[in-house]
C-alpha positions as CSV (number, residue, x, y, z in Angstrom):
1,X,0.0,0.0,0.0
2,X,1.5,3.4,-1.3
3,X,1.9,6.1,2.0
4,X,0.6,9.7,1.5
5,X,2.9,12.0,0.8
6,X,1.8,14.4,3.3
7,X,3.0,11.1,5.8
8,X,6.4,11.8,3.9
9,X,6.5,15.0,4.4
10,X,5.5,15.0,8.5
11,X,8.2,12.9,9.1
12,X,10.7,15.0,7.2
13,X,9.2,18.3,9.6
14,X,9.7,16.0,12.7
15,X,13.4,15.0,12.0
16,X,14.2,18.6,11.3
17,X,12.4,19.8,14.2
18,X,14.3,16.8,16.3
19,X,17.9,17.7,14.4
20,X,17.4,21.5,16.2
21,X,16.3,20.8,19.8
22,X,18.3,18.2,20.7
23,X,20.2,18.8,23.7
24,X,23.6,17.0,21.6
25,X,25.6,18.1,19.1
26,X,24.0,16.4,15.3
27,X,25.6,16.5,12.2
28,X,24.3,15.0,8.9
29,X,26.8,14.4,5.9
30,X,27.5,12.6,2.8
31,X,30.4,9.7,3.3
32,X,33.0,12.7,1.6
33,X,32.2,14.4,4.8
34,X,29.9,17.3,3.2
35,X,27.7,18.8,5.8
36,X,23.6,18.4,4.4
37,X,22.7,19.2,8.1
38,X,23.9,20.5,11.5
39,X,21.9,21.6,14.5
40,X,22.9,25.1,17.0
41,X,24.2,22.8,19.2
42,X,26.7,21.1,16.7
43,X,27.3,24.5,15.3
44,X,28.2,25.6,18.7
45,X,30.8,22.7,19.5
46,X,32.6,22.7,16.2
47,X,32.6,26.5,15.6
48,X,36.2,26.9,17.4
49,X,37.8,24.3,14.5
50,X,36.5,26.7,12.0
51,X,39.7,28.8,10.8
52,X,37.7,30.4,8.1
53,X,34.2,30.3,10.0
54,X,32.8,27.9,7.9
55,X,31.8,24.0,8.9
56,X,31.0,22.8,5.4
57,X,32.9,19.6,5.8
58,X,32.7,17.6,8.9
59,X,36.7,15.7,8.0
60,X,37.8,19.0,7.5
61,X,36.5,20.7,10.3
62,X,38.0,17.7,12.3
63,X,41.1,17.1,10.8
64,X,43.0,18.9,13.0
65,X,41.9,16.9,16.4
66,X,40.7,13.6,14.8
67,X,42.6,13.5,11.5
68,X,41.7,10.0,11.2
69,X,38.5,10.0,11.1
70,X,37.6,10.4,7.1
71,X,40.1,7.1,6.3
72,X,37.7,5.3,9.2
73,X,34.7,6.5,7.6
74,X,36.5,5.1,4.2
75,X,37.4,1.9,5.5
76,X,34.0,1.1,6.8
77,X,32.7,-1.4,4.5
78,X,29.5,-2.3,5.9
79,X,26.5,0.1,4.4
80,X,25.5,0.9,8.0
81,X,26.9,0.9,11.6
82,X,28.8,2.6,14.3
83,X,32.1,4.1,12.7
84,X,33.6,5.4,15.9
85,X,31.8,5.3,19.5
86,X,32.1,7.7,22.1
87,X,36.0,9.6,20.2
88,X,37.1,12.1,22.8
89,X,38.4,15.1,20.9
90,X,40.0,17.4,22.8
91,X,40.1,21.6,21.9
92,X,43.2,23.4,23.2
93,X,42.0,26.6,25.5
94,X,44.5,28.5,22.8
95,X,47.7,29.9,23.1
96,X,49.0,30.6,26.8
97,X,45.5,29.2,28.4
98,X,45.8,27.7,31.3
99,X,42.3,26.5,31.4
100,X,41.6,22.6,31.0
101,X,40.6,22.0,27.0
102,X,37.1,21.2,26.1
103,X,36.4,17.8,25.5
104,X,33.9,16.2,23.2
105,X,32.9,13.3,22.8
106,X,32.5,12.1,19.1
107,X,30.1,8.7,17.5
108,X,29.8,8.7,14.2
109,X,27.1,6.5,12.8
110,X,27.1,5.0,9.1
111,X,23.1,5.8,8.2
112,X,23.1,4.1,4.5
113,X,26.3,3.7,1.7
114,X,26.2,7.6,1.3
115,X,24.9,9.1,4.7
116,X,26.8,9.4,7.9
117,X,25.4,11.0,11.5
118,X,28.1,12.6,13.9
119,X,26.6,12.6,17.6
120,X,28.4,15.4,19.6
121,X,28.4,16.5,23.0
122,X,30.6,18.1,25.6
123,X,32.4,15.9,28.0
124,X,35.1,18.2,29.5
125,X,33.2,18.1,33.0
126,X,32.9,13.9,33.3
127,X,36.3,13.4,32.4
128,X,37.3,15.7,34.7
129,X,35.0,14.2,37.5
130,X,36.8,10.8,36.6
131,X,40.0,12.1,36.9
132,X,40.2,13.4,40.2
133,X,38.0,10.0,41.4
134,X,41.1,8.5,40.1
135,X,43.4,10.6,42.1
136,X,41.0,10.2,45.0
137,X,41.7,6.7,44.6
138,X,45.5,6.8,44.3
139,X,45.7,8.8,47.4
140,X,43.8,6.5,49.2
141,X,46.0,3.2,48.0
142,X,48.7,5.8,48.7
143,X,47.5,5.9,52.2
144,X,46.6,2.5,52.7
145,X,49.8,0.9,51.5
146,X,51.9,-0.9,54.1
147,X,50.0,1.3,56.6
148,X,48.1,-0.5,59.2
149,X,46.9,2.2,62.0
150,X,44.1,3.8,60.1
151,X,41.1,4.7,60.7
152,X,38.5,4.4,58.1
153,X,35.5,6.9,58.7
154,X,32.4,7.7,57.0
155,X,30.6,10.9,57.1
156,X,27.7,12.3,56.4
157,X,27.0,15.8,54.1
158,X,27.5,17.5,57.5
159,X,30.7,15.9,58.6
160,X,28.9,13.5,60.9
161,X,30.3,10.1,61.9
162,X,28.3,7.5,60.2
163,X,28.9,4.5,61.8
164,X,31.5,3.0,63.8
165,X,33.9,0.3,63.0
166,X,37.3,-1.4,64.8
167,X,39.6,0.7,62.6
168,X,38.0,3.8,64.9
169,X,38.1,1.9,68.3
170,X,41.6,0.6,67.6
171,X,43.5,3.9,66.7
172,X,41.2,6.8,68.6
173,X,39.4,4.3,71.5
174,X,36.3,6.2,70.3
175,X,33.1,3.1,70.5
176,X,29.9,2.8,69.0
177,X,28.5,6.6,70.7
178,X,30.7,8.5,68.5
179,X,28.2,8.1,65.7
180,X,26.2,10.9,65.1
181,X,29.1,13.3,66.0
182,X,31.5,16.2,64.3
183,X,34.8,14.3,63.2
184,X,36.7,17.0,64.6
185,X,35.9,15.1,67.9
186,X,39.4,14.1,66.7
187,X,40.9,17.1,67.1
188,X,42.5,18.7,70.9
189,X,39.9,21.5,70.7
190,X,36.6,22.2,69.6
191,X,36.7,25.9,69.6
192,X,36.3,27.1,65.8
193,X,34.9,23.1,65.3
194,X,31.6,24.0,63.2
195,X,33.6,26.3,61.1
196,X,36.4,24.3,60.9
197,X,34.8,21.0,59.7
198,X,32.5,22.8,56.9
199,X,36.1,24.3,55.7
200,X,36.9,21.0,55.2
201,X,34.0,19.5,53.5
202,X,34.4,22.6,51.5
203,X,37.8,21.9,50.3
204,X,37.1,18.3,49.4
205,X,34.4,19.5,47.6
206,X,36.9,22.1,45.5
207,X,39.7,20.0,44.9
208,X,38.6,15.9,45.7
209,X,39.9,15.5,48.6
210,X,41.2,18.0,51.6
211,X,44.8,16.4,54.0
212,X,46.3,17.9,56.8
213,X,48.4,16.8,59.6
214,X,48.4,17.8,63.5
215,X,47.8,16.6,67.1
216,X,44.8,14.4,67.3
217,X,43.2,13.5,70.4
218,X,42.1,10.6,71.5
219,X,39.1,8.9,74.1
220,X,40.4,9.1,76.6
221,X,41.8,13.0,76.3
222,X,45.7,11.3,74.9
223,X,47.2,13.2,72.5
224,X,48.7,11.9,69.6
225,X,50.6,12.8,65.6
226,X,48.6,12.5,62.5
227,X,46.7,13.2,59.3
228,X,43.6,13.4,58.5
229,X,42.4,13.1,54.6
230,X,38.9,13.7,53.6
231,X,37.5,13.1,50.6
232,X,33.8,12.9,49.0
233,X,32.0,9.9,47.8
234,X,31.0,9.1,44.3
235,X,27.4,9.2,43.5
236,X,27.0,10.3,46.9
237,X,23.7,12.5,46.9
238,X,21.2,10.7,49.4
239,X,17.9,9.9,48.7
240,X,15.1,11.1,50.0
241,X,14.7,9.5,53.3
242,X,18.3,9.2,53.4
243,X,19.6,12.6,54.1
244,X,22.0,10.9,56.9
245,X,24.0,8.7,54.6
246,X,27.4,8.7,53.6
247,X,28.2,11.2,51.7
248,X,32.6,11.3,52.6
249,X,35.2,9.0,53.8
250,X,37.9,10.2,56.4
251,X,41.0,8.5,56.8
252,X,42.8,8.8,60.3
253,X,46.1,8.0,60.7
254,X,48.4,7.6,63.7
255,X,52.0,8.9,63.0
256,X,53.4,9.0,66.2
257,X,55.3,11.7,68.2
258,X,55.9,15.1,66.1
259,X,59.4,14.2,65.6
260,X,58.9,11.4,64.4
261,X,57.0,12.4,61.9
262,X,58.7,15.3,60.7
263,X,61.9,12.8,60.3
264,X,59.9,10.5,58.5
265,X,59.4,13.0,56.0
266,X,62.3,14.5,55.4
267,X,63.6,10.9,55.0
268,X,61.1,10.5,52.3
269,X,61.9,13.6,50.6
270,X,65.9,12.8,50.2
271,X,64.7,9.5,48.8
272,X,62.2,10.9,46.3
């Protein structure tokens, strides 16, 4: 049964109308790489590859980041199919920036033997939430590492003791009623405590993790050497109901007397 071409020409409204309000970048070209179609959001991405302000060919406009992306497209025998999935290209911040480059991530789908569809959209802030829950992590292995008088700590989004494990018994003498309070019970002094521990929770939340190193005190009013690293949580936003739960991890480390310490480190430093 023939369709109306009215039907035809709905459809044709409706992928145009799609093409422009996505919320990623889309590009529609001919297997040479001509642009047919590109929506503002594509337009937007792309514009700083443009050295003449033009985007006429997608290859072109590309070569300079992905320059391998036209022999792929080539080399693609099949008439349809995924051509490249999820290619970061990165964009320098220009000359003398110091600004982390944008970062785009880059499919490119095979639509028929002369049709391809780039899917476009800006990465830069995942990759760099990835990256510094990578770092988070080395630090921690850092930490952890041949070290075994640690305290492992979770907090909640106000810097409250979660729940209460050995590791906190065996290094602080702290038990089970510590839940519920400030981790800067920790600390020799709770005078600037409120303002102190939201500092903190700040900083981890700037940078991915906040580390000092000072006197710590203990249950039973001893005072002892160490550091203290903070650090937030991945996916860590509670649910509702849930306000309480963990939203950082604190690691508390015993490094003995002052001296000690401070010896220890240089020691490291020559050794670096």
């Amino acid at each position: 049964m023939s369709r109306d071409p009215n039907e035809f020409g709905a459809e044709y409204e409706a992928l145009i109308q799609f093409l422009y309000l996505a919320p990623v970048g889309l590009v529609q070209a001919n297997v040479q790489g001509d642009v047919t179609m590109m929506n503002p959001v594509a337009a937007q991405l792309l514009m700083p590859l443009s050295h003449d302000g033009g985007l006429d060919n997608l290859f072109t406009a590309l070569a300079g980041v992905a320059p391998e992306l036209r022999e792929r497209t080539a080399r693609h025998g099949a008439p349809y199919g995924k051509v490249c999935d999820g290619l970061h290209v990165y964009l320098e911040a220009g000359a003398g920036a110091k600004r982390t480059p944008q970062i785009l991530a880059l499919t490119l789908l095979k639509l028929d033997p002369e049709r391809v569809m780039a899917v476009i959209h800006d990465v830069t802030d995942q990759v760099r939430r990835e990256r510094r829950l990578r770092q988070n992590d080395a630090w921690l292995n850092a930490i952890l590492a041949g070290v075994q008088d640690y305290a492992l700590v979770s907090l909640d989004l106000q810097g409250r003791i979660c729940d209460w494990n050995p590791s906190i018994g065996r290094v602080t003498g702290f038990g089970p009623d510590a839940v519920g309070r400030p981790f800067t019970i920790f600390y020799p002094t709770d005078a600037i405590a409120l303002e102190y521990r939201q500092d903190r929770l700040r900083e981890a939340d700037a940078n991915g993790w906040s580390l000092d190193e000072g006197r710590r005190l203990r249950a039973d009013g001893g005072v002892f050497w160490g550091s203290t690293l903070v650090a937030p949580l991945p996916e860590r936003d509670p649910l509702p109901g849930e306000a309480d739960g963990a939203a950082y991890c604190l690691i508390l480390r015993d490094l003995g007397q002052p001296q000690e310490a401070a010896t220890r480190f240089q020691e490291n430093a020559h050794a670096a």
